[in-house]
C-alpha positions as CSV (number, residue, x, y, z in Angstrom):
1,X,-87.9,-34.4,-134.4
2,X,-86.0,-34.4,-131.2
3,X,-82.3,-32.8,-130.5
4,X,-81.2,-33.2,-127.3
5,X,-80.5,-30.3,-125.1
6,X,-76.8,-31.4,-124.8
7,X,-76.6,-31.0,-128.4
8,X,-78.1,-27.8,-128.1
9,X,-75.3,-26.5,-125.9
10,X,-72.8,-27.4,-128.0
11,X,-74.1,-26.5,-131.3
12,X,-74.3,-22.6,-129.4
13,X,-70.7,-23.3,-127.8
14,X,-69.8,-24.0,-132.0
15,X,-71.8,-21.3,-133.0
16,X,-71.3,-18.8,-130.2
17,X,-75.4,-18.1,-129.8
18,X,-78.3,-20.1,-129.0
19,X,-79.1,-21.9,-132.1
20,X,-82.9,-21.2,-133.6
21,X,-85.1,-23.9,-135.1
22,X,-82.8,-26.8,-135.1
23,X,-84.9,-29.9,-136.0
24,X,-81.9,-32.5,-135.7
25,X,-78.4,-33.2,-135.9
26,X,-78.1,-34.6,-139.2
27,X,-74.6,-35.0,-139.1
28,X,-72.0,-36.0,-136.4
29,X,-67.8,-36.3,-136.5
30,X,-66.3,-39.2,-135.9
31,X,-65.5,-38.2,-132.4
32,X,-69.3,-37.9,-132.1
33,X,-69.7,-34.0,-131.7
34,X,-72.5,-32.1,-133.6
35,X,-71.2,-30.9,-136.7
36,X,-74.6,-30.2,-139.3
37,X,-77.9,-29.0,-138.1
38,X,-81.1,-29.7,-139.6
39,X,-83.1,-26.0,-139.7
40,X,-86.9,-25.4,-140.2
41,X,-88.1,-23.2,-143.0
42,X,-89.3,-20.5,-140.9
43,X,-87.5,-20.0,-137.6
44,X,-89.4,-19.7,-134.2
45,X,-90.1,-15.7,-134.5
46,X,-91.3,-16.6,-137.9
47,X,-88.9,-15.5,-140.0
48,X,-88.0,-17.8,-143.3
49,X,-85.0,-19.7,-143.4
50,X,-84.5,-21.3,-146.4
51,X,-80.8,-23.0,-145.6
52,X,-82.1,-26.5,-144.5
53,X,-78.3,-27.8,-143.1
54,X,-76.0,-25.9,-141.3
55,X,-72.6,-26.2,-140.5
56,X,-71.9,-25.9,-137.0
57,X,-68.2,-27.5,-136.3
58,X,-66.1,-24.7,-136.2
59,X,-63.0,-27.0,-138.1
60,X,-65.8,-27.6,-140.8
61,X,-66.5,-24.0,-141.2
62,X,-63.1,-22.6,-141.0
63,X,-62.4,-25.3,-143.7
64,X,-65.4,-24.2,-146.0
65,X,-64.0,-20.6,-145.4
66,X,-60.5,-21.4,-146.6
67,X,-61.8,-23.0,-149.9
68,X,-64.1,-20.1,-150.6
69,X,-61.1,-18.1,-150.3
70,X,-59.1,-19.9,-152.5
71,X,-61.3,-19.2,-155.7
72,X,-62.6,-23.3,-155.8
73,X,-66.1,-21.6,-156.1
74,X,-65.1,-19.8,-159.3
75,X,-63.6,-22.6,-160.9
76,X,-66.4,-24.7,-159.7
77,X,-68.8,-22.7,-161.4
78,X,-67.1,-22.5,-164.5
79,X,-67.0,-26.2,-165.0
80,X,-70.7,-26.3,-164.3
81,X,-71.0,-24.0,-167.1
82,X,-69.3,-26.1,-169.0
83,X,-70.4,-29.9,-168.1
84,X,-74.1,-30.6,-168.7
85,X,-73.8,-33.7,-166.9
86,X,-72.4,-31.8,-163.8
87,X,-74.8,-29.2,-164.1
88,X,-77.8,-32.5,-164.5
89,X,-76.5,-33.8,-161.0
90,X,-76.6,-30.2,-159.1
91,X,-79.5,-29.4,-160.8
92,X,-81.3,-33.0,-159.0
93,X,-79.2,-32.0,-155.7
94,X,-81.1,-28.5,-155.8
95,X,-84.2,-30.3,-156.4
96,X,-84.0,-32.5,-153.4
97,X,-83.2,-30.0,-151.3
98,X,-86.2,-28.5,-152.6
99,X,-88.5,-31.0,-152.4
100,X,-86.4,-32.1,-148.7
101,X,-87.5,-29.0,-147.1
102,X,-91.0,-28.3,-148.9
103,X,-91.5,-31.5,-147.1
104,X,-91.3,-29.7,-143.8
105,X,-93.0,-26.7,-145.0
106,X,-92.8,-24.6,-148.2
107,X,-91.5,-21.2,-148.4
108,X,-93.1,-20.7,-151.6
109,X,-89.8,-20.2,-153.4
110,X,-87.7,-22.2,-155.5
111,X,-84.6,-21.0,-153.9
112,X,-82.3,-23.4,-152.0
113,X,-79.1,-22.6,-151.2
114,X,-75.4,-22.1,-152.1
115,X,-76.2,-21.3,-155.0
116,X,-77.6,-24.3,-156.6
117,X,-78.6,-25.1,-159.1
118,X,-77.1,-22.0,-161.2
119,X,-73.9,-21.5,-159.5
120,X,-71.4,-21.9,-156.5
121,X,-72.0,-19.1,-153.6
122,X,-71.6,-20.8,-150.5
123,X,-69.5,-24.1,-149.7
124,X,-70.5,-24.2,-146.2
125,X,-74.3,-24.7,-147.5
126,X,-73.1,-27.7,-150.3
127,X,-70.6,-29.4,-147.4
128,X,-74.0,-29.3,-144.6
129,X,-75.9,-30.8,-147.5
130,X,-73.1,-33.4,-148.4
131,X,-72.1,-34.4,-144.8
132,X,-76.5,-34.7,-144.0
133,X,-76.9,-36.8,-147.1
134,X,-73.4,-38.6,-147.6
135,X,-71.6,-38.5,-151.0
136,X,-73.5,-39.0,-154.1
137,X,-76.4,-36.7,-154.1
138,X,-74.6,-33.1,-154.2
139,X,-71.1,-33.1,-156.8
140,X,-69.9,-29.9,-155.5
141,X,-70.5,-30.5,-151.8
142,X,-69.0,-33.7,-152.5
143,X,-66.3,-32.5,-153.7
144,X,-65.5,-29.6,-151.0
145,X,-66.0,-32.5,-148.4
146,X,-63.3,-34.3,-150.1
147,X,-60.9,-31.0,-150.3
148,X,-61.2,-30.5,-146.6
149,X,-60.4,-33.8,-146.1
150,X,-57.4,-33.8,-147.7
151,X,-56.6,-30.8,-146.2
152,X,-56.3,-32.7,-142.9
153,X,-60.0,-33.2,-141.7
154,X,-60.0,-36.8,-142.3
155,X,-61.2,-39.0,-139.8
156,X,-61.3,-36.4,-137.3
157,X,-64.2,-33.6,-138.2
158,X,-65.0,-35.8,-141.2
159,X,-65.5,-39.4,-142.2
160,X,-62.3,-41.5,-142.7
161,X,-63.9,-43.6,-145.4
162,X,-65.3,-39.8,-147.4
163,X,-64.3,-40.2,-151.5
164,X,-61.4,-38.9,-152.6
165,X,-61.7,-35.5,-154.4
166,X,-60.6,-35.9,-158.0
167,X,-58.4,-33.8,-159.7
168,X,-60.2,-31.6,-162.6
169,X,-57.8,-31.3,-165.7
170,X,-56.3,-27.9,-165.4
171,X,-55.1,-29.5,-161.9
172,X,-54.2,-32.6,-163.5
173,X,-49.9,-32.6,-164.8
């Protein structure tokens, strides 16, 4: 796999360092800037790195960052608690991450990342994921995506045609 060294510099402009063991750019805003970084399992010094995408826009992170904040990853994980067909469809998103970056080269673990398949931990992991994969694959990810994009992200840092989030029932009047 090939990034530019364009990208490079402004994936560490976003990230303010050099970036290690990007593979690609596996997702771009619709103004064309890197925004999600494809990462090898172990980074050049050797040291494993299981978090396969990476946000790297700093709109998308500060936007993952306000959601964690607001308690959407509590809530989140309650309903997956509750829902075994939600649970089902993060359980085959942890899977394919899984099997995604065993593909590259296996850490030996079955740990993915934010916190799948048991829990929410870390929407800036689940919107990477979403944005590298487009909607349908990760429900939680999805679903952050579609909260930062009503929170004003649409069709600039994210994709003007992204699914509309829909409301759970305690948020439903």
């Amino acid at each position: 796999m090939n990034v530019s060294q364009a990208d490079l510099a402004v994936v560490a402009e976003q990230l303010g360092r050099e970036p290690r063991g990007v593979l690609e750019i596996s997702y771009r805003t619709p103004d064309g800037r890197p925004a999600v970084v494809k990462t090898a399992p172990h980074l050049p010094d050797g040291t494993p790195f299981p978090t396969l995408y990476y946000l790297t826009d700093p709109r998308l992170t500060s936007a993952a960052s306000r959601l964690e904040s607001s308690g959407v990853m509590k809530t989140m994980t309650e309903r997956l608690a509750a829902d075994e067909e939600l649970a089902a469809a993060y359980r085959r998103a942890h899977e394919s991450y899984l099997a995604e970056r065993d593909e590259i080269e296996s850490l030996g673990t079955d740990f993915s990342g934010g916190g799948m398949p048991d829990r929410v931990k870390c929407l800036h992991v689940l919107m990477a994921h979403s944005l590298a994969k487009g909607p349908g694959l990760n429900p939680f990810g999805d679903e952050a995506v579609a909260l930062a994009c009503d929170d004003g992200l649409r069709g600039t840092a994210l994709p003007a045609d992204w699914p509309a989030s829909t409301p759970q029932p305690e948020e439903q009047q």
